[in-house]
C-alpha positions as CSV (number, residue, x, y, z in Angstrom):
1,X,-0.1,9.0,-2.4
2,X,1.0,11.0,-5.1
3,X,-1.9,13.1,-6.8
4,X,-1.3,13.8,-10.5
5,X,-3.4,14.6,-13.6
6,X,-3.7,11.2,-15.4
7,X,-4.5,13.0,-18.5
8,X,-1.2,14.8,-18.5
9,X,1.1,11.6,-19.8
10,X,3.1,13.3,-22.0
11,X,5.1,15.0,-19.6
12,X,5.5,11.5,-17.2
13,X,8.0,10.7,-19.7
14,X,10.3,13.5,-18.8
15,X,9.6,13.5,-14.6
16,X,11.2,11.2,-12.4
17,X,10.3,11.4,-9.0
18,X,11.1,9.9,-6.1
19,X,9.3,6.3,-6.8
20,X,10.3,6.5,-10.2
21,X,11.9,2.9,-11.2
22,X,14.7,4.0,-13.2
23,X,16.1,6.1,-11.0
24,X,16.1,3.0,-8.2
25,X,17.2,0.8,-10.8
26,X,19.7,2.8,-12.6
27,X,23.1,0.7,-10.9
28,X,21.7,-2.4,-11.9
29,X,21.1,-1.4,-15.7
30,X,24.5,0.1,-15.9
31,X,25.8,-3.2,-14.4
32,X,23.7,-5.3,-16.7
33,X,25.0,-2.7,-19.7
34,X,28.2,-3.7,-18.9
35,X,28.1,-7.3,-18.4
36,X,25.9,-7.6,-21.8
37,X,29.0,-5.6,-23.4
38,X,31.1,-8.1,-22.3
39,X,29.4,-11.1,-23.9
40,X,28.7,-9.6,-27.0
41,X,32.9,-8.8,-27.0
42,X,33.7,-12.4,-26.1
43,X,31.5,-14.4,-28.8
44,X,31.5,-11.5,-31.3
45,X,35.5,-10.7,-30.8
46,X,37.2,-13.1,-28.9
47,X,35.2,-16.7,-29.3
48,X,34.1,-15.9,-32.6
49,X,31.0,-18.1,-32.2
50,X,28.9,-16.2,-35.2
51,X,29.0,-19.2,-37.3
52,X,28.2,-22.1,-35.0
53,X,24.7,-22.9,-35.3
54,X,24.2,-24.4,-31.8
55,X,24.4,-20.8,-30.3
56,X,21.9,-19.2,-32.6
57,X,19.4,-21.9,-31.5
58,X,20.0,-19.7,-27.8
59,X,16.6,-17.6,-28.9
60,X,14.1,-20.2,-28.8
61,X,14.6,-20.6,-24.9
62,X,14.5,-16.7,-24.2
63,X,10.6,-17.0,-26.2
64,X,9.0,-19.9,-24.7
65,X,10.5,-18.6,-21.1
66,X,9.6,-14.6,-22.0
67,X,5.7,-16.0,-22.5
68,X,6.1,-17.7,-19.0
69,X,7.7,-14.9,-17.2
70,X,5.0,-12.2,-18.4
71,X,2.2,-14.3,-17.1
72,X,4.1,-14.6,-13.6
73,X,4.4,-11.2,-13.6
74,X,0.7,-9.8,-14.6
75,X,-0.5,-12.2,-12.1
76,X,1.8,-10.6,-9.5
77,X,0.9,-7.3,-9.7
78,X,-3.0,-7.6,-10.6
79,X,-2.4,-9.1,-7.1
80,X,-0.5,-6.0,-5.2
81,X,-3.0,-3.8,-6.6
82,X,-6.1,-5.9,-5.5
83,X,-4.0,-5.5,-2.0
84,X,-3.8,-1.7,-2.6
85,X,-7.4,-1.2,-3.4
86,X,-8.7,-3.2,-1.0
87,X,-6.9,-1.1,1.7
88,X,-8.5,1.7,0.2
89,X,-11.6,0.6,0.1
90,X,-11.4,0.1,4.2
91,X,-10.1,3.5,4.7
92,X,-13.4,4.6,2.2
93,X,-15.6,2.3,4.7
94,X,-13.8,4.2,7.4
95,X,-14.5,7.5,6.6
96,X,-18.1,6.7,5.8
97,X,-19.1,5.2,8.9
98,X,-17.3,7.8,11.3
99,X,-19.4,10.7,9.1
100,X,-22.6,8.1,9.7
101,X,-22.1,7.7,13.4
102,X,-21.4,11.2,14.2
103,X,-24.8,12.1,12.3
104,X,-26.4,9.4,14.0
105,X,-25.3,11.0,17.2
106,X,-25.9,14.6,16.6
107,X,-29.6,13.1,16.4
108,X,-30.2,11.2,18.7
109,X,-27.9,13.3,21.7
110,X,-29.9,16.5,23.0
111,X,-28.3,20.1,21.7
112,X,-27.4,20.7,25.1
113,X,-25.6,17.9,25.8
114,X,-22.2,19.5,25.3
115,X,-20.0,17.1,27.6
116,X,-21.1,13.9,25.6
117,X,-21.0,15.7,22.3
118,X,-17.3,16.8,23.1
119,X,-16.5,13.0,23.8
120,X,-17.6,11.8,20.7
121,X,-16.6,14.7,18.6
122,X,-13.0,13.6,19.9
123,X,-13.3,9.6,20.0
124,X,-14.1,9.1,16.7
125,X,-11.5,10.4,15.0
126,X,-9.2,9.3,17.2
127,X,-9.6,6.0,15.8
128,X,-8.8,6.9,12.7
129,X,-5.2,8.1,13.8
130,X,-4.7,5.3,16.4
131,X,-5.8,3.1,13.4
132,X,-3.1,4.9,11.5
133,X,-0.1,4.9,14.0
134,X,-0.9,1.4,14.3
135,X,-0.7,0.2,10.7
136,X,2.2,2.1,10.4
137,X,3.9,0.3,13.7
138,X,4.8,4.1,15.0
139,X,4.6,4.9,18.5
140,X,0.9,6.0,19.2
141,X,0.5,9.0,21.4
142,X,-1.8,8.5,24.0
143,X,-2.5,11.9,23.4
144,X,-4.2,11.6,20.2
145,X,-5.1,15.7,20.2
146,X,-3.4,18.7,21.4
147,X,-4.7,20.7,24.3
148,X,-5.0,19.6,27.9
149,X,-8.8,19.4,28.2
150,X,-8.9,16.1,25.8
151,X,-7.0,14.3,28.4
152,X,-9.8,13.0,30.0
153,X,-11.2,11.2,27.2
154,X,-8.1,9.0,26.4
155,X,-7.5,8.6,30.5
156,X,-6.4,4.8,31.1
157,X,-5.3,4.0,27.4
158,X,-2.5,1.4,27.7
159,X,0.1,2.5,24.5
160,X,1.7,-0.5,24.9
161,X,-1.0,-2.5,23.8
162,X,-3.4,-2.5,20.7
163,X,-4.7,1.2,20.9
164,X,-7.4,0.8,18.3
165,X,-9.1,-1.8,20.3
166,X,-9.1,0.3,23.4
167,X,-10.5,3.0,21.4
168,X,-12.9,1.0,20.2
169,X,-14.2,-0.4,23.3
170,X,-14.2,2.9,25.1
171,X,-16.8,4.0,22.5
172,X,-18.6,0.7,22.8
173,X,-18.7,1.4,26.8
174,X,-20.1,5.0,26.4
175,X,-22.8,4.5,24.5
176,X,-23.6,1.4,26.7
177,X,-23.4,4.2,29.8
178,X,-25.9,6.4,27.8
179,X,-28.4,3.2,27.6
180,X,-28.1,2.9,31.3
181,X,-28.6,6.3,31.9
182,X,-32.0,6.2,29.9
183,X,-30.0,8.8,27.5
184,X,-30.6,6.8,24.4
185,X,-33.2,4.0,23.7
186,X,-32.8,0.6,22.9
187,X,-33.5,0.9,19.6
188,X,-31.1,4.0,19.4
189,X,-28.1,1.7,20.6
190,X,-29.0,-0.7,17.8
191,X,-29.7,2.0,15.4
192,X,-25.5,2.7,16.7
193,X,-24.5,-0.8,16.7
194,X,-23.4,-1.3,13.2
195,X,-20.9,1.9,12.8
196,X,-19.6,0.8,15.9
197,X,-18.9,-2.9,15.4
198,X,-17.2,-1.4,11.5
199,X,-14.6,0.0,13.2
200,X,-13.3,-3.2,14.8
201,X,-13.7,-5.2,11.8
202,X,-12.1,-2.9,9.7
203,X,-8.8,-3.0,11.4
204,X,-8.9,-6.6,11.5
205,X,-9.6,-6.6,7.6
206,X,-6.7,-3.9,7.4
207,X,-4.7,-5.9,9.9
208,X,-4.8,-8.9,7.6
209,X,-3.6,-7.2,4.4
210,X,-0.3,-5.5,6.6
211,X,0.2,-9.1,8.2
212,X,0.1,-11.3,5.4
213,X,2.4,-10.7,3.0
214,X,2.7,-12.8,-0.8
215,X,4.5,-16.1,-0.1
216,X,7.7,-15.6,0.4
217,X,9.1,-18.7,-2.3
218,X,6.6,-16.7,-4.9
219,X,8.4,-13.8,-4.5
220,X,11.6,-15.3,-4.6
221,X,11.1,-17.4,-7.9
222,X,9.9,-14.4,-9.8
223,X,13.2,-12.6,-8.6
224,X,15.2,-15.8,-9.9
225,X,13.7,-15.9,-13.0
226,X,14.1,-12.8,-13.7
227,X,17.8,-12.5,-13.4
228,X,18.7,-15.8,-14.9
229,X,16.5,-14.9,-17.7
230,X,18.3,-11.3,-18.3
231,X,21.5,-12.5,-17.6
232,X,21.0,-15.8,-20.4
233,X,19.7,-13.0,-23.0
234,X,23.2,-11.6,-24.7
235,X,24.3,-15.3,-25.5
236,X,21.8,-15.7,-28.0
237,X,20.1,-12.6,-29.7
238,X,24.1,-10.8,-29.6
239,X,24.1,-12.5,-33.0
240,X,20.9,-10.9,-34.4
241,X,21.5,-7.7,-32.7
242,X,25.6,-7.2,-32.6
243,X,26.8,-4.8,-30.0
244,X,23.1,-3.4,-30.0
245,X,22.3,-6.3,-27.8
246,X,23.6,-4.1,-24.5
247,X,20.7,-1.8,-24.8
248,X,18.2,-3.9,-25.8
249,X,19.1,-6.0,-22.6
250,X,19.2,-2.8,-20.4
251,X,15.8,-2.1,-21.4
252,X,13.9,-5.6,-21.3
253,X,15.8,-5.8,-17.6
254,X,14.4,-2.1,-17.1
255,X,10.6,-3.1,-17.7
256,X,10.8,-6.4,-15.7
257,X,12.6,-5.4,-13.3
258,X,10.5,-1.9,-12.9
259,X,6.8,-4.7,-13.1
260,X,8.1,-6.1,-9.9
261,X,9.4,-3.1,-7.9
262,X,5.7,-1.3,-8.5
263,X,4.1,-4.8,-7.2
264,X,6.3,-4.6,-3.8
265,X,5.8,-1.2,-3.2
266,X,1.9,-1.3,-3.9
267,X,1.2,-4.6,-1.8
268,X,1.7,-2.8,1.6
269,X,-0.7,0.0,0.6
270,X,0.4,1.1,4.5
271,X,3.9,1.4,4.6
272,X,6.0,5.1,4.2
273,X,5.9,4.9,0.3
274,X,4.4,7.7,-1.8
275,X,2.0,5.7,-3.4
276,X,0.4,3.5,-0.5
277,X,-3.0,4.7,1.1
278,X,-3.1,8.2,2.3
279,X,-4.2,7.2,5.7
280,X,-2.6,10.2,7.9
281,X,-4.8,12.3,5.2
282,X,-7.9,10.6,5.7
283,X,-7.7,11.0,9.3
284,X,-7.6,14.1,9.2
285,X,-10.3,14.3,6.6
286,X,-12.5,12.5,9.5
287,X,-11.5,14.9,12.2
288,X,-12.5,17.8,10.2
289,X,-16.1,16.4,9.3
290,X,-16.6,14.5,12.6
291,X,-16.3,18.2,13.8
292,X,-18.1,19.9,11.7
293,X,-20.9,17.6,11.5
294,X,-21.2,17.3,15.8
């Protein structure tokens, strides 16, 4: 995710970056420059079609459609970003409850206890980065940390099947060995019980937002309209606007065009652009206060 002042504004007028839209869509407004250049030559220059009043009337269509295609698209992205912020707000729960449980555990596990202190210190955040790898479809490592003593702890992990789960369970099955053992109390595994059921339902809730994606006839329509709408707009307003219709077009294309690029990139808040969910920074976030906390 791309960190940045947001009082700074100013100078977001002058920076493009690598997300920027113009840059992406800079082919597309030359072409539409150029195609708008042609109509205005052919009615202006060639048809002559200045004084027939049928054309003129062209503008009323492009103002009952432009009310119509601004609603479609405010309700598109108010929709990616309810996608993006939910996603953060998992990750949020996420970090929370690993901090809670690995409180919860320094507690309740004697000082001494340095072999079950080492598992946890490792497990936890290591569903984190298996939750990670996963959203992100990349190969998860078995080996979730460096160093041959944390072998142990992953030992019997199946990569190819879903890691987070098997993470998950293997703390489930701990603590549950600590209750037999007369380690922890009854009440101390239910006092665990809710940080450890979290985890599982939020990768499902994350799983849901990466595996349903907006309809695909939706998204398709709003790409239609767009383009027949931009590519209708030189026949009527070149007569208003003259040979100043081909930047005029450019930049109305520009702004709906650059509406629906932000909502694509934003509804997958955990894909590999710069401004989905930092979730390889979280993780790390939680293996750096899971340790210092146990």
């Amino acid at each position: 995710m791309i960190s940045y002042n947001t009082k700074d504004w100013f100078s977001f007028i002058f920076r493009f970056h690598k997300a920027d839209t113009f840059r992406q869509l800079l082919p597309l407004i030359i072409t539409i420059s150029m195609y708008s250049a042609t109509i205005a030559w052919l009615e202006l220059e060639y048809w002559k079609l200045s004084d027939k009043s049928y054309v003129k009337n062209i503008p009323v269509m492009h103002s009952l459609l432009g009310f119509a295609i601004s609603m479609l698209l405010v309700f598109r992205t108010n929709t990616a970003y309810d996608r993006w912020w939910e996603g953060r707000k998992l990750w949020g729960s996420l970090v929370n409850n690993s901090r809670n449980l690995a409180m919860k555990l320094t507690t309740i596990l004697p000082a001494d206890d340095k072999e079950q202190r080492s598992f946890f210190r490792k497990i936890i955040p290591a569903f984190a980065y298996a939750l990670h790898n996963h959203l992100h479809k990349e190969q998860t490592r078995v080996e979730l940390f460096e160093g041959e003593e944390h072998r142990e702890f992953f030992h019997g992990i199946d990569d190819a099947k879903h890691i987070p789960n098997q993470v998950a369970l293997r703390m489930y099955q701990h603590v549950h060995q600590l209750h037999e053992a007369k380690k922890i109390t009854g009440e101390q595994l239910l006092f665990l019980n809710a940080e450890l059921q979290s985890f599982t339902d939020i990768c499902g809730a994350c799983e849901r937002i990466k595996n349903t994606p907006i309809p695909f006839s939706y998204s398709v329509f709003i790409k239609k309209f767009i383009f027949f709408y931009i590519m209708t707009l030189p026949f009527g307003y070149v007569f208003q606007l003259g040979f100043y219709v081909i930047p005029v077009v450019a930049f109305v294309f520009y702004v709906l065009a650059s509406l629906e690029l932000i909502a694509e990139e934003i509804e997958d808040p955990f894909g590999g652009d710069e401004n989905d969910v930092p979730t390889a920074l979280l993780a790390k976030n939680i293996h750096r206060h899971v340790a210092e906390i146990i």
